[in-house]
C-alpha positions as CSV (number, residue, x, y, z in Angstrom):
1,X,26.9,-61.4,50.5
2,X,27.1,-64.2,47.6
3,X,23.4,-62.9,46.6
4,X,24.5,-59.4,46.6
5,X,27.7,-59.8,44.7
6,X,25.9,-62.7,41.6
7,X,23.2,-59.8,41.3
8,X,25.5,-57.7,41.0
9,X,27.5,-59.5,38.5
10,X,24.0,-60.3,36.7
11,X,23.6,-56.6,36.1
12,X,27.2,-55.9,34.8
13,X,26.5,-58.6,32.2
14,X,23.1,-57.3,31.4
15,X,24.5,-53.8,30.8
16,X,27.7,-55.5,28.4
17,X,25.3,-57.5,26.4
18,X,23.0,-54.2,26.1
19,X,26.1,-52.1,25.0
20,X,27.1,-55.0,22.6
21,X,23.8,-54.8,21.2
22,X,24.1,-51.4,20.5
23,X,27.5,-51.4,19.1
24,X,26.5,-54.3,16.5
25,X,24.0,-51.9,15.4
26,X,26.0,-49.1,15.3
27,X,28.2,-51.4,13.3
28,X,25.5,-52.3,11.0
29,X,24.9,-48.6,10.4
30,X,28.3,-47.8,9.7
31,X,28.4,-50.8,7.1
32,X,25.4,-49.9,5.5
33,X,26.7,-46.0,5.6
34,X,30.2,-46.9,3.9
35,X,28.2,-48.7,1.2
36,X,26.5,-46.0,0.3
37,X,29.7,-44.0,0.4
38,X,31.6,-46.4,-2.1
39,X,28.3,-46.5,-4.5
40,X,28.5,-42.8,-4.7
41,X,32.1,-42.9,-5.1
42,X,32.3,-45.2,-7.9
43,X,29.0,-43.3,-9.5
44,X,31.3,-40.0,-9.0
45,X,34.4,-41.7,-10.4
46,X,32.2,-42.8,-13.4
47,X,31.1,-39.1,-13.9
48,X,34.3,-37.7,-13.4
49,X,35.9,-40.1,-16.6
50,X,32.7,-39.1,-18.7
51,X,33.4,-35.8,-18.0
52,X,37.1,-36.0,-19.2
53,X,36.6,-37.8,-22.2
54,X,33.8,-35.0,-23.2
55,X,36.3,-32.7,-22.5
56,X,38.4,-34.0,-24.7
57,X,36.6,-34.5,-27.2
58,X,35.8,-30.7,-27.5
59,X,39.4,-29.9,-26.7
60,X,39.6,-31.7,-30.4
61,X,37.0,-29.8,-31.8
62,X,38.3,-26.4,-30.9
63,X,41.9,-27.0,-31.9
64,X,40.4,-28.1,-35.1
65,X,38.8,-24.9,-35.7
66,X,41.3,-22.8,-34.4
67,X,43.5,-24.8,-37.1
68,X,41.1,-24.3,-39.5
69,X,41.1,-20.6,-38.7
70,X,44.4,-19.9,-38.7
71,X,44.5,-21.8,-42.0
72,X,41.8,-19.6,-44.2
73,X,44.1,-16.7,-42.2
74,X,47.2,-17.5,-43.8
75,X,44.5,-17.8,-47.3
């Protein structure tokens, strides 16, 4: 009976440490995974205030011609 139940109790452990050792690599994954995510994030972030300050710049440019326009119009 003792045998049967520290056998049994040596398998139970076996299996947690074997599902802990797949859950601290899952974890690892997921780590590595959300790392990625923020790089890509920050990259898109980057982009996305490039982007606004081009177009801003040729928001300038066209109001200037449209002034400009509308100036030699009046002319």
């Amino acid at each position: 009976m003792l045998d049967t139940t520290l056998a049994q109790l040596e398998n139970v452990i076996n299996d947690l440490l074997q599902r802990n050792q797949n859950l601290s690599e899952h974890c690892a994954l997921l780590e590595q995974q959300l790392q990625q995510a923020r790089e890509e994030n920050d990259n898109l972030q980057l982009a996305a205030l490039e982007q606004e300050d081009k177009q801003g710049a040729t928001l300038a440019r066209l109001q200037a011609l449209v002034e400009r326009a509308a100036g030699s119009n009046a002319a």
